[in-house]
N, C-alpha and C positions, 0 to 999 in steps of 0.2 A: 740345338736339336730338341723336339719336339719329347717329353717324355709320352709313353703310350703304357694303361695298365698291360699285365700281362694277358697274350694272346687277342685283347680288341683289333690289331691290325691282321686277324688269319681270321674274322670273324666277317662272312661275307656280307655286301649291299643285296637287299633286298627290293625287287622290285614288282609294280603289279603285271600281273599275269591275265586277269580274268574279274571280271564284272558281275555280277547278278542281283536280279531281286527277289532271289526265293532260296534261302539257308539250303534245304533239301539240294540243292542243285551246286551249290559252292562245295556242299561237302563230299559229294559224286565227283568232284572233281578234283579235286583233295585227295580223295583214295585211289583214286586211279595215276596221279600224278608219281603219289607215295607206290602204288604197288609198281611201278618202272625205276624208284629208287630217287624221285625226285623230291626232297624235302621241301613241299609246300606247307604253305601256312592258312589258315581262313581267319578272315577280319571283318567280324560279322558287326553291321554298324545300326542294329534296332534299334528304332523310336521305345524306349520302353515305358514313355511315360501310356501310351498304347496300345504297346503289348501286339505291334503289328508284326509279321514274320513273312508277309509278301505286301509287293510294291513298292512305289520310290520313296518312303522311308523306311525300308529293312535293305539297305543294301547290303551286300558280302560282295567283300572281296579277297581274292584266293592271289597270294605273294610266294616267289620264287626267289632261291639266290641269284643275282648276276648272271655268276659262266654258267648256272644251266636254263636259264632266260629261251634261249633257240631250244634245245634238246624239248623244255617244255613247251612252246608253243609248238610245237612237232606234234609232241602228243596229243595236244589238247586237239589239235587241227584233226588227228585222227581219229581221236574219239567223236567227232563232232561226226564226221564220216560215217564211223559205227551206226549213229544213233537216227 
């Protein structure tokens, strides 16, 4: 049997949710994710030797757990509706 530290096996798979090339937009999305109780992440992946924060080198990307993977593309699907 495998040992495992304590609690890493209740510790969920994070998966990507959502794409973008403009920080401002990952993080809107992020809040809104969190204000329905969704513990999103942002993984903002800037060129800094450039110091760019739009375009395809400043991608973000916004990561969900697992089991709420559906409930958030729900959301996102509806915000996108809103907007």
């Amino acid at each position: 049997m495998a040992a495992y530290p304590p609690g890493e096996r209740d510790q969920p798979r994070w998966v990507l949710l959502y794409t973008t090339n403009t920080l401002w937009e990952a993080e809107i999305v992020v809040g809104y994710l969190r204000s329905h109780g969704i513990g999103a992440v942002l993984v903002p992946q800037v060129d800094t030797t450039r110091t760019l924060t739009v375009g395809n080198l400043a991608l973000a990307k916004v990561y969900v757990p697992l089991p709420l993977y559906k409930e958030a593309a729900q959301l996102l699907e509806e915000y996108r509706l809103q907007q």
